[in-house]
Backbone as ProteinMPNN parsed JSONL, in Angstrom:
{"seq_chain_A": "XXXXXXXXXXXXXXXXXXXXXXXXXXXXXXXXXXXXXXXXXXXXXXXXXXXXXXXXXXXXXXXXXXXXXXXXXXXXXXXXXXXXXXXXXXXXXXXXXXXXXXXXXXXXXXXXXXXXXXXXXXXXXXXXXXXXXXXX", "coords_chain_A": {"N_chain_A": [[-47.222, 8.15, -1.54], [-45.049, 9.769, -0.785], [-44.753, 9.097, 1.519], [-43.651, 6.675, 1.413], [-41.364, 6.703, -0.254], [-40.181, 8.314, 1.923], [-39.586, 6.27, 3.96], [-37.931, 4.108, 2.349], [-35.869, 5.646, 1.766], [-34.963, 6.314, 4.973], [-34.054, 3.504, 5.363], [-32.531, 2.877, 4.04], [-30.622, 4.588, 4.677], [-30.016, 3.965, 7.248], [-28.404, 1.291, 6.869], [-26.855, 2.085, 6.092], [-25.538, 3.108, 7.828], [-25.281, 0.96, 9.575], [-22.692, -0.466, 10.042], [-20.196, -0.989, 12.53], [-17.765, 1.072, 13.329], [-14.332, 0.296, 14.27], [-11.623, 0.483, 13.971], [-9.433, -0.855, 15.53], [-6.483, -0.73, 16.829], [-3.482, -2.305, 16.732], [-1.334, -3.234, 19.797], [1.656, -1.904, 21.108], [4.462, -3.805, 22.31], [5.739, -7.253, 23.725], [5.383, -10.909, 23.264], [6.146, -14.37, 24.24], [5.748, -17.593, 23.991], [5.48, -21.089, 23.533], [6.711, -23.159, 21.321], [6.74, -26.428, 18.744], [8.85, -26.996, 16.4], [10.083, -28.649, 13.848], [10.283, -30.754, 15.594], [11.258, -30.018, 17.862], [11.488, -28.265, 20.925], [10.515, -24.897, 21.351], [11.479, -21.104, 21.26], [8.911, -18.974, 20.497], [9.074, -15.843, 19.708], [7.956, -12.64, 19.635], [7.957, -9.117, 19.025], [6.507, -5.742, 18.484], [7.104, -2.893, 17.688], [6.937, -0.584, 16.382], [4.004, 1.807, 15.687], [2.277, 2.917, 13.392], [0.129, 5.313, 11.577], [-1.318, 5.09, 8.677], [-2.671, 7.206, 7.616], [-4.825, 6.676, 5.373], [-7.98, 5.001, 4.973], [-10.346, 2.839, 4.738], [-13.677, 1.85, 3.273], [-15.052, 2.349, 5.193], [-14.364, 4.336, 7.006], [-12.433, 2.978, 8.522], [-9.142, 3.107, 10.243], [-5.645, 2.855, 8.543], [-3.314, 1.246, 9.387], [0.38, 0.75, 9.98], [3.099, -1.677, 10.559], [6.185, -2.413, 13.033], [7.511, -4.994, 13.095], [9.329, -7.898, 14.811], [10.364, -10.838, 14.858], [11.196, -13.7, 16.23], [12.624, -17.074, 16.629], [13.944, -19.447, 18.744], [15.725, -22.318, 19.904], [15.868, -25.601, 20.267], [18.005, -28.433, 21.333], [19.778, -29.273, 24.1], [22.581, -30.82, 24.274], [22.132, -32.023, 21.393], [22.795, -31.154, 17.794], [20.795, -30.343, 16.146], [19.556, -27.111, 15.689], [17.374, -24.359, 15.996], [17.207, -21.499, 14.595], [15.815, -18.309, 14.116], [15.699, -15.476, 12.978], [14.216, -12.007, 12.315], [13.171, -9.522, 11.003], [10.386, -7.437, 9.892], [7.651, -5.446, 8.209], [4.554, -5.116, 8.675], [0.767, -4.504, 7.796], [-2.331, -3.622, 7.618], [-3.706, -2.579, 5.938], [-5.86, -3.842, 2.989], [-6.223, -4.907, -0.005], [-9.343, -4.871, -0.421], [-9.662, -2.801, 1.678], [-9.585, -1.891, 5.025], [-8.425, -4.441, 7.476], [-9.621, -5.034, 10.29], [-9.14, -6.754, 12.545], [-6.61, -7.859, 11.273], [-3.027, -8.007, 10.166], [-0.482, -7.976, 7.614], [1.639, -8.895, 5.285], [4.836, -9.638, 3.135], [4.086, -13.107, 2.957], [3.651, -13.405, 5.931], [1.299, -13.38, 8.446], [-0.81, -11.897, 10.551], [-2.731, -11.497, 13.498], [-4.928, -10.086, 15.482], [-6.544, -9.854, 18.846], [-9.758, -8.098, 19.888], [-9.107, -5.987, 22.135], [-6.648, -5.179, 20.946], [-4.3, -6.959, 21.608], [-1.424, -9.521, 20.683], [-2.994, -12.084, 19.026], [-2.792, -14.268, 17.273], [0.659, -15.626, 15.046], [1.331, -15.938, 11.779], [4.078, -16.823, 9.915], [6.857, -18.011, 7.316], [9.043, -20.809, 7.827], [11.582, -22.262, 6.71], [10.664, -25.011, 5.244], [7.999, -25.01, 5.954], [5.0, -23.605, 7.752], [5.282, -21.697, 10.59], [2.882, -21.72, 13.361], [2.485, -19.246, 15.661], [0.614, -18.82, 18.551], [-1.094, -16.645, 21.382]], "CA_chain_A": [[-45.97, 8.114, -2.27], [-44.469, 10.466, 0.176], [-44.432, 8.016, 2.839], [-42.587, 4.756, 1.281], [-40.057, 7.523, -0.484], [-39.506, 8.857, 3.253], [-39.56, 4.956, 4.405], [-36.983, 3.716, 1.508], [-34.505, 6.53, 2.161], [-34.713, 5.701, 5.96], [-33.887, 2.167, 5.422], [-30.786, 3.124, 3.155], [-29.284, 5.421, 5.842], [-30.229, 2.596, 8.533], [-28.344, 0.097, 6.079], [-25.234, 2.532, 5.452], [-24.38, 3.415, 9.159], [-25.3, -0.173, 10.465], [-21.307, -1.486, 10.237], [-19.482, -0.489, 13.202], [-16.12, 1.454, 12.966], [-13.449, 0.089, 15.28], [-10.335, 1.386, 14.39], [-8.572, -1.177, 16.433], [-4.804, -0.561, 16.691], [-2.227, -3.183, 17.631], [-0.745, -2.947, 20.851], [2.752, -2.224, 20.89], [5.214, -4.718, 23.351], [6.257, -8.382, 23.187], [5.047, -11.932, 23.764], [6.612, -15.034, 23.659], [5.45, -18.604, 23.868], [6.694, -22.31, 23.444], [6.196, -24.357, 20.492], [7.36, -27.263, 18.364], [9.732, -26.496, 15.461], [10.916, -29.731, 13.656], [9.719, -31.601, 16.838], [12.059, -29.431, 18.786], [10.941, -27.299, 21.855], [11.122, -23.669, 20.627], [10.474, -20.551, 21.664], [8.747, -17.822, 19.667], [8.99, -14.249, 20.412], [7.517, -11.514, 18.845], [8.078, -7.745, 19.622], [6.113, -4.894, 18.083], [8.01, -1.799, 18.141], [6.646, 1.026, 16.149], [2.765, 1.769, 15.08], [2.29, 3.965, 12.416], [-1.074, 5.312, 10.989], [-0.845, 5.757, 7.381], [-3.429, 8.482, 7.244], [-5.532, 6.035, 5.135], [-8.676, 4.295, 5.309], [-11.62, 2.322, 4.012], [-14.727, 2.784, 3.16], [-15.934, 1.991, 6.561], [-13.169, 4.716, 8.145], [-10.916, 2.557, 9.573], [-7.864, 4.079, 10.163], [-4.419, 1.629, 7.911], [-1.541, 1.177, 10.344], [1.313, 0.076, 9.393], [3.949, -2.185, 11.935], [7.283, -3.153, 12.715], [7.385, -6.852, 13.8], [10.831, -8.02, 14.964], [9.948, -12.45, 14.788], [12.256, -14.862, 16.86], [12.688, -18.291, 16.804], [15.081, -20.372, 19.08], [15.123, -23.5, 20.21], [16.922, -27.245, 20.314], [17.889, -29.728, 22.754], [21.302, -29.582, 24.869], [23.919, -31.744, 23.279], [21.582, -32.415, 19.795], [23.156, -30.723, 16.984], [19.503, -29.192, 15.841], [18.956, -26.045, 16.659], [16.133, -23.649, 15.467], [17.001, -20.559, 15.094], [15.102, -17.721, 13.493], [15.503, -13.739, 13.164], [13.505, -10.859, 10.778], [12.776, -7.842, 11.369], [9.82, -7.248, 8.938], [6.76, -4.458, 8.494], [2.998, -5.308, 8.084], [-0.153, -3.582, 7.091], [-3.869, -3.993, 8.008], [-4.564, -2.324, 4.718], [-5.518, -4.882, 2.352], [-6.903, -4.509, -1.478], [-10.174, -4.6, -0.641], [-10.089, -2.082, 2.776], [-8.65, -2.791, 6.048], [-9.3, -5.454, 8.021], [-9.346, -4.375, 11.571], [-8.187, -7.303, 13.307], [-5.496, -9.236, 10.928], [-2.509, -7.745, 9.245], [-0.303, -9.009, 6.422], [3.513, -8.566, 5.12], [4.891, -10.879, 2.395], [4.014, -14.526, 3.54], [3.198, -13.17, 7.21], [-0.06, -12.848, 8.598], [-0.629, -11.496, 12.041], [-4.07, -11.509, 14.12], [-5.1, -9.701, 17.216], [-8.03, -9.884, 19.312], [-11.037, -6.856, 20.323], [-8.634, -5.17, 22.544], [-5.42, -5.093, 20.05], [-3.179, -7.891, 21.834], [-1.531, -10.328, 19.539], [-3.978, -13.196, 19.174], [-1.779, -15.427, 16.711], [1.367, -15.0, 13.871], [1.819, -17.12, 10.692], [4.974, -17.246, 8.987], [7.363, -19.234, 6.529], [10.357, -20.944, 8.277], [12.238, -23.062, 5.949], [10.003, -25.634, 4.225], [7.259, -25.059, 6.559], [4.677, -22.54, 8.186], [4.727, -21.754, 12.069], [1.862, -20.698, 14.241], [2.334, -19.085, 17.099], [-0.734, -18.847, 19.396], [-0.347, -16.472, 22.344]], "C_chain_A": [[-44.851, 8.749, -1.456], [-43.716, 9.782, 1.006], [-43.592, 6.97, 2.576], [-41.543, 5.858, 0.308], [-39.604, 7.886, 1.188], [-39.205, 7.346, 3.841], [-38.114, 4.455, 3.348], [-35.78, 4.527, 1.898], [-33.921, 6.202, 3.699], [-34.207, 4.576, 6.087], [-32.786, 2.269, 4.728], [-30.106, 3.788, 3.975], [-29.25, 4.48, 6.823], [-28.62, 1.581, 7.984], [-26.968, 0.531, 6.295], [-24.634, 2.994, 6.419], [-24.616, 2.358, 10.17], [-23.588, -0.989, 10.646], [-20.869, -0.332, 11.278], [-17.941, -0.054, 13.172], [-15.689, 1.291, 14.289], [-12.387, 0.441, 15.637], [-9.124, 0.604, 15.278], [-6.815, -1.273, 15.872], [-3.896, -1.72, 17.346], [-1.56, -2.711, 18.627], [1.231, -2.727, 20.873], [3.787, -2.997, 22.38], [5.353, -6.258, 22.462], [5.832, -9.618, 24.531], [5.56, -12.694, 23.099], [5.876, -16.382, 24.223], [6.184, -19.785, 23.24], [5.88, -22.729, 22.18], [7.026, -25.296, 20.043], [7.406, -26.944, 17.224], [10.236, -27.838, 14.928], [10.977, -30.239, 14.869], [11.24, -31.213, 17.868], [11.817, -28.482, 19.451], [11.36, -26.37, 21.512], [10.279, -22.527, 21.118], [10.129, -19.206, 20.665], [8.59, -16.656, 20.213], [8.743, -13.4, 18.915], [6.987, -10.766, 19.245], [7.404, -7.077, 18.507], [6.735, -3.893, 18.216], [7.215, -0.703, 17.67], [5.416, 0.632, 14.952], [2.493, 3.06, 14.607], [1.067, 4.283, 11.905], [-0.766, 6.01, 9.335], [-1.57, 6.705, 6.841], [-4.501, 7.778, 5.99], [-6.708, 5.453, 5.734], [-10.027, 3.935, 4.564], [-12.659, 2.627, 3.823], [-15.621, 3.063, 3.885], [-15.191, 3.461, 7.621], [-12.951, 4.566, 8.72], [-9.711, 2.651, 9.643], [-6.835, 2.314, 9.588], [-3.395, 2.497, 9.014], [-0.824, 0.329, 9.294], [2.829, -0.238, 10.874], [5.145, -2.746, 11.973], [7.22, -4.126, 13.667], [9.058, -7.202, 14.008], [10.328, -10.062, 15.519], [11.552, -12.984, 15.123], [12.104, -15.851, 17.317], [13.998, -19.27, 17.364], [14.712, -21.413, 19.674], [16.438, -24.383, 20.008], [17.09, -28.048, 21.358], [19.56, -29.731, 22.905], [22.515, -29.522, 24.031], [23.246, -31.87, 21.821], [22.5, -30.76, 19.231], [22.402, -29.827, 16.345], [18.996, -28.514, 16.607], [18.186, -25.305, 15.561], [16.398, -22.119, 15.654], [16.696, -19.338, 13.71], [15.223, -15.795, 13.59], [15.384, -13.303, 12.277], [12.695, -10.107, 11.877], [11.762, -7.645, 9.435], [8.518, -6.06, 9.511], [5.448, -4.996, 8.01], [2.137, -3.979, 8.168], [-1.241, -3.972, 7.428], [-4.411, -3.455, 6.691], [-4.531, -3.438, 3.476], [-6.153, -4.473, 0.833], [-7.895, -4.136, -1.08], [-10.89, -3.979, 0.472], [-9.075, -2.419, 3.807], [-9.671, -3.09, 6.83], [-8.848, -5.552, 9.53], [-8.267, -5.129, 12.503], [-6.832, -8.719, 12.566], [-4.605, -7.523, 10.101], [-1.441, -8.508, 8.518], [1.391, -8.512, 6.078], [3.459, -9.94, 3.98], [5.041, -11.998, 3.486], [3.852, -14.488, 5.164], [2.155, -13.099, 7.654], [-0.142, -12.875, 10.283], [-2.276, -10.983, 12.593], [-4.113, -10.934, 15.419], [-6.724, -9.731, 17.689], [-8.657, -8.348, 19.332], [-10.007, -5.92, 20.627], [-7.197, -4.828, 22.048], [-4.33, -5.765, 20.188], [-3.195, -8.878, 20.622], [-2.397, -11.47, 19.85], [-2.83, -14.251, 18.673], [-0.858, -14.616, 15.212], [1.269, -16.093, 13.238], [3.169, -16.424, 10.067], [5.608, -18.404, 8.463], [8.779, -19.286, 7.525], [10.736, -22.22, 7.31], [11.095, -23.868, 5.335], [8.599, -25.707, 4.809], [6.626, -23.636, 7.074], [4.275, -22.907, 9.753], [3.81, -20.8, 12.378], [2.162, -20.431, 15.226], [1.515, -18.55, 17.766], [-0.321, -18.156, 20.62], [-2.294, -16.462, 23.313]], "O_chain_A": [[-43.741, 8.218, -1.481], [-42.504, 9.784, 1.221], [-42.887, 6.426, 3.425], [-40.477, 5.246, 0.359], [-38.449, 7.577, 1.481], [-38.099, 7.442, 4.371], [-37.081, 4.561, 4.01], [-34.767, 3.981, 2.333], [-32.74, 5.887, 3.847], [-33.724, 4.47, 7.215], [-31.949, 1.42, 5.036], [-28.893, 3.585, 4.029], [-28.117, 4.235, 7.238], [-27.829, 1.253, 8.869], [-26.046, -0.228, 6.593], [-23.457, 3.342, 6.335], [-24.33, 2.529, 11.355], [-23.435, -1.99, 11.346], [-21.047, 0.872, 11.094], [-17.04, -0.873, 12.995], [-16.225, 1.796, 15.275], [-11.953, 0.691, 16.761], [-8.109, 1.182, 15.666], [-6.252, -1.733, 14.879], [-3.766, -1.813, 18.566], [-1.076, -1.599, 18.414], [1.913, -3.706, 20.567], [3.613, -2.472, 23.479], [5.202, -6.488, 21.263], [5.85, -9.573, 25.761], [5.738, -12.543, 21.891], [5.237, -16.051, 25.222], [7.218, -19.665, 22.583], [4.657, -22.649, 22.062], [8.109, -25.352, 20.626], [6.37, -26.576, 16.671], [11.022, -28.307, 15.751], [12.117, -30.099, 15.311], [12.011, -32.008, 18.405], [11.844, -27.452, 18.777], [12.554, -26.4, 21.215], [9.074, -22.548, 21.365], [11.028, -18.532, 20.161], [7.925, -16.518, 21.239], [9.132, -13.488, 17.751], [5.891, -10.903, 19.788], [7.565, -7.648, 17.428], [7.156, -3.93, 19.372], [6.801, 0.118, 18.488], [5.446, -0.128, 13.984], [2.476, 4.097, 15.27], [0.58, 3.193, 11.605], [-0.2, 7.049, 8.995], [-1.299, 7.132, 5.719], [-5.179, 8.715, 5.568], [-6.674, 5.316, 6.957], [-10.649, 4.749, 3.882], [-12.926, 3.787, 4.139], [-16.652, 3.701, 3.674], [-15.485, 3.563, 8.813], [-12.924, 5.278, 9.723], [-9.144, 2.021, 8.75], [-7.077, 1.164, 9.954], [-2.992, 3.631, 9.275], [-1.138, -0.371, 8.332], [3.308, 0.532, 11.707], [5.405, -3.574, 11.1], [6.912, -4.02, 14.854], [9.896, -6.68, 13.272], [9.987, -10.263, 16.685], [12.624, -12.781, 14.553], [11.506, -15.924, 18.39], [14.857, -19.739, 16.617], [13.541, -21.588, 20.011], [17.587, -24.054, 19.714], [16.231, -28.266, 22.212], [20.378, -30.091, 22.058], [23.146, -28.665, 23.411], [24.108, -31.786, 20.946], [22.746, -29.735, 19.867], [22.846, -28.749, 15.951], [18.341, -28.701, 17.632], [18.33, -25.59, 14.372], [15.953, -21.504, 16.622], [17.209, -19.438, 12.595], [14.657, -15.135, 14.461], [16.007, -13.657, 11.276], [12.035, -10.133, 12.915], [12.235, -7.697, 8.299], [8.332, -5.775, 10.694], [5.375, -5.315, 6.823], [2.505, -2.841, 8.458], [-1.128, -5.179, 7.64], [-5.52, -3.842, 6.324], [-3.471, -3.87, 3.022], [-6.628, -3.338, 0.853], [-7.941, -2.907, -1.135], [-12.095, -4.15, 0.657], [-8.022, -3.03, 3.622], [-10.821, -2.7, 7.033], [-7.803, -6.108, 9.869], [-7.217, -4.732, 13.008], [-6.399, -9.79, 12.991], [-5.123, -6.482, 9.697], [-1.415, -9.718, 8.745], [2.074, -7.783, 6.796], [2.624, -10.839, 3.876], [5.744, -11.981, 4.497], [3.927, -15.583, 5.721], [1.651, -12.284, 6.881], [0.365, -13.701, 11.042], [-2.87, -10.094, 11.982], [-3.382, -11.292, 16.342], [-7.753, -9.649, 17.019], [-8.013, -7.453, 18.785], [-9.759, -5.049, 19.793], [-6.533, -4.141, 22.825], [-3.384, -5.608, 19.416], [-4.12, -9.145, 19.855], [-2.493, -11.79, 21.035], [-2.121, -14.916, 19.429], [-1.226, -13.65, 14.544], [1.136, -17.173, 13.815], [3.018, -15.244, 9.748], [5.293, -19.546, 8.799], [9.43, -18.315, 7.908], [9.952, -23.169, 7.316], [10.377, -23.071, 4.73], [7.865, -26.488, 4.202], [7.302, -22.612, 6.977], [3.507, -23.766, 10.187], [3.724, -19.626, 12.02], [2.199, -21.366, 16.026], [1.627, -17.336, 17.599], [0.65, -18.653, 21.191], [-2.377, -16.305, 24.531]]}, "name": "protein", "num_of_chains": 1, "seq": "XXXXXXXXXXXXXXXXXXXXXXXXXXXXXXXXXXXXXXXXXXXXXXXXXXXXXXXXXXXXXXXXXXXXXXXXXXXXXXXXXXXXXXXXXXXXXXXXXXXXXXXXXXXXXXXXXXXXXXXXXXXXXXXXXXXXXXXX"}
């Protein structure tokens, strides 16, 4: 009885420090890339400026940042009349209802992804009747 009580308890501490804490932080700087905007060459930029730890964290302890995003969209063609242009200054969060989620964070209608080592991976937002990705 001894033995599968000492066996059961082992297998619950095994169980409850098997998730790895990462902690990964967004990088702060700026990348920009080309895309198509209303089938108009465009370029997206998006700067990180200031990474904040909100002294929070889940139940995994992963530290909640919190970020200021500065999103730019320009673009058009020469002489054409359509041009694309886009500026917000907005703040996201990695903390989400149900913990934080190491590598995405969130803002109204924003969602922002980074890879392992904390560079941006990809952004979503709303631009007029539509949502752009930008992939870096």
């Amino acid at each position: 009885m001894k033995i599968l009580l000492t066996l059961i308890i082992s297998m619950i501490s095994t169980l409850a420090s098997s998730y790895e804490i990462e902690g990964t932080q967004v990088l702060k700087g700026s990348l920009k890339t080309e895309i198509l905007v209303e089938s108009l060459k465009t370029t997206c930029k998006v700067k990180i400026e200031d990474v904040k730890n909100l002294l929070e964290e889940d139940q995994y302890g992963n530290p909640g940042y919190k970020i200021k995003v500065d999103l730019s969209l320009n673009g058009g063609e020469f002489l054409s009349p359509k041009k694309v242009k886009f500026d917000k200054t907005i703040f996201l969060t990695n903390l989400f209802s149900d913990g934080v989620r190491d590598l995405e964070y969130f803002g109204s209608e924003v969602n922002l992804k980074i890879k392992n080592d904390g560079r941006l991976s990809e952004i979503r937002f709303p631009y007029k009747y539509n949502t752009v990705i930008c992939r870096f």
